[in-house]
C-alpha positions in Angstrom: 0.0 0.0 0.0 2.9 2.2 0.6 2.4 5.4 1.9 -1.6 5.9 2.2 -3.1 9.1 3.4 -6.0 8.0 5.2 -8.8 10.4 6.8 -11.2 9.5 9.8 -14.3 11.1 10.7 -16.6 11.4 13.0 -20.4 11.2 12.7 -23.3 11.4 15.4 -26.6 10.0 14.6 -28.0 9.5 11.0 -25.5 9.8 8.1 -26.4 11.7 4.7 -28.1 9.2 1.9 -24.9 8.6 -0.2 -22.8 8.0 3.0 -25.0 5.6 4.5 -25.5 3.8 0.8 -21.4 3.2 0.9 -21.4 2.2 4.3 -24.2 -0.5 3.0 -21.8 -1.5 0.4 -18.7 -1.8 2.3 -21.0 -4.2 5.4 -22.2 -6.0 2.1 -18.2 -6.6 1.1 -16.9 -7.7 4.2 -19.5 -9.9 5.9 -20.6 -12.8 4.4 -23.7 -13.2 6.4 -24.3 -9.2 5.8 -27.9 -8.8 6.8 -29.1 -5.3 5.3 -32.5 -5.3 6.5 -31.1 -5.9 10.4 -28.0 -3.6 10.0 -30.5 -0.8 8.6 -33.2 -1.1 11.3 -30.3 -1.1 14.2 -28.9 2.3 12.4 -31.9 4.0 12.1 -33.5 3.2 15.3 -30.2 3.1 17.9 -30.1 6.2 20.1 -27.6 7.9 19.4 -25.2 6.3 17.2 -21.7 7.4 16.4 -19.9 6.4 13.5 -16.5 6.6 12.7 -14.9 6.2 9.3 -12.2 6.3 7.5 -11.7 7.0 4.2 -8.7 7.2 1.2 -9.8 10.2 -0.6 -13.5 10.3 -1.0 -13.7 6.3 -0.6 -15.2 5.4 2.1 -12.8 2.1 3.0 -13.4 1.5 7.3 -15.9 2.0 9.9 -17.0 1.5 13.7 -20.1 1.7 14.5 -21.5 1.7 18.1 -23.8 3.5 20.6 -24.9 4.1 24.5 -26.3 0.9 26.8 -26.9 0.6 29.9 -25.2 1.6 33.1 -22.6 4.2 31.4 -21.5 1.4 28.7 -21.1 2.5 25.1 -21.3 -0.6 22.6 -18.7 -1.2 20.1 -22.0 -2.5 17.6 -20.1 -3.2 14.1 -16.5 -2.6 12.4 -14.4 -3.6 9.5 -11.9 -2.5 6.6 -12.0 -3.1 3.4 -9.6 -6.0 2.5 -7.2 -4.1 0.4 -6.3 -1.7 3.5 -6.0 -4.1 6.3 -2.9 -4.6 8.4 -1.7 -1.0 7.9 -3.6 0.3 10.9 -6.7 1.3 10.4 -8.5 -1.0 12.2 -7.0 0.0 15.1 -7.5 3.6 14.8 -10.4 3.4 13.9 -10.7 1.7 17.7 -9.1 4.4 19.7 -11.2 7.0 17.8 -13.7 5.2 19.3 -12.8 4.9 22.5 -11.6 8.2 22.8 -15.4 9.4 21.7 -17.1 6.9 24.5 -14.5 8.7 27.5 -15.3 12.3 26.1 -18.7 11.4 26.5 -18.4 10.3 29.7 -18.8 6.4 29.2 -16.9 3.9 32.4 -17.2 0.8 30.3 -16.6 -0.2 26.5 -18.5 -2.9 25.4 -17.9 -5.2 22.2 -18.7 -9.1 20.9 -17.0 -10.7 18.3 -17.1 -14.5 17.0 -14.0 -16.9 17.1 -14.3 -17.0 13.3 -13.2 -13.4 13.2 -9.7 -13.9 15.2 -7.7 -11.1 13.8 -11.1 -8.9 15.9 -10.4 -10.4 18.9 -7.3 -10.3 18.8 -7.2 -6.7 18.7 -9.4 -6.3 21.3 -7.6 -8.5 23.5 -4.2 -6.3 22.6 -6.6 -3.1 23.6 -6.9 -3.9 26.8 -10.7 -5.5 26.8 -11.4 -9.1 28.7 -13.5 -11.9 27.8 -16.4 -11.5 30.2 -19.2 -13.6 28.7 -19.2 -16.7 26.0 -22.4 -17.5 24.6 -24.3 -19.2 21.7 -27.0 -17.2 20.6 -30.4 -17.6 18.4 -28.6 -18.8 15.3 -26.0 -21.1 17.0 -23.6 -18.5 16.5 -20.6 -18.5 19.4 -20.3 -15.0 20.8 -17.8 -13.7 23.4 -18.2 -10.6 24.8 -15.6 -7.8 25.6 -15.4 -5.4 28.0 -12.7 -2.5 28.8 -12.6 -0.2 31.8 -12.5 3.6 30.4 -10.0 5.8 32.0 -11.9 9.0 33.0 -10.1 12.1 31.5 
């Protein structure tokens, strides 16, 4: 990739039509199971969601999604990078961005799941600082483990 100038952003609550029909595209890309219907209805109707992307140029090419729960936890919801700009560090700062949003706003905990099929996600968590608090199967015989991070206060 060489030397890529990457940009991130920060968005809070509904995204404008042609940035919410990339960020369609790009969940379509990277998960095989995508569900559209279920990832539009969570965006829409989640409370305050904040999204941060990154992009090279105008393409939009990484994102975290995630919003408020419970007892002063924000939720690390959704996340990924396009294939052709992984392991250069995106992933990661895309990550901190987000923490860094949840202790500006006053969130104590971090919150996140992941699946052992996507190791290179738990991974980075782990290396963040989160720990496994919770395995679980869920409705679709789906493993789950849960993450969770204590937020330093600023």
């Amino acid at each position: 990739m060489g030397n890529v100038s990457i940009s991130y952003n920060i968005f809070e609550g509904d995204l404008s039509n042609n940035l919410f029909t990339e960020l369609l595209h790009l969940y379509n890309q990277l998960f095989e199971d995508a569900d559209l219907e279920f990832f539009k209805t969570r965006f829409t109707t989640q409370a305050n969601i904040c999204s941060v992307l990154a992009f090279k140029k105008t393409q939009l090419i990484g994102f975290k999604i995630g919003y408020p729960v419970e007892n002063n936890t924000f939720y690390s919801w959704i996340g990924g990078v396009n294939s052709e700009f992984r392991n250069i560090g995106i992933g990661k700062q895309l990550a901190t961005l987000q923490e860094n949003y949840a202790i500006q706003k006053g969130f104590s905990v971090l919150k996140t799941k992941s699946m052992n099929r996507f190791k290179p996600m738990m991974i980075l968590n782990l290396k963040n600082g989160f720990s496994i608090t919770k395995v679980y199967t869920n409705t679709k015989g789906q493993t789950k483990i849960v993450f969770e991070k204590q937020l330093k206060q600023l």
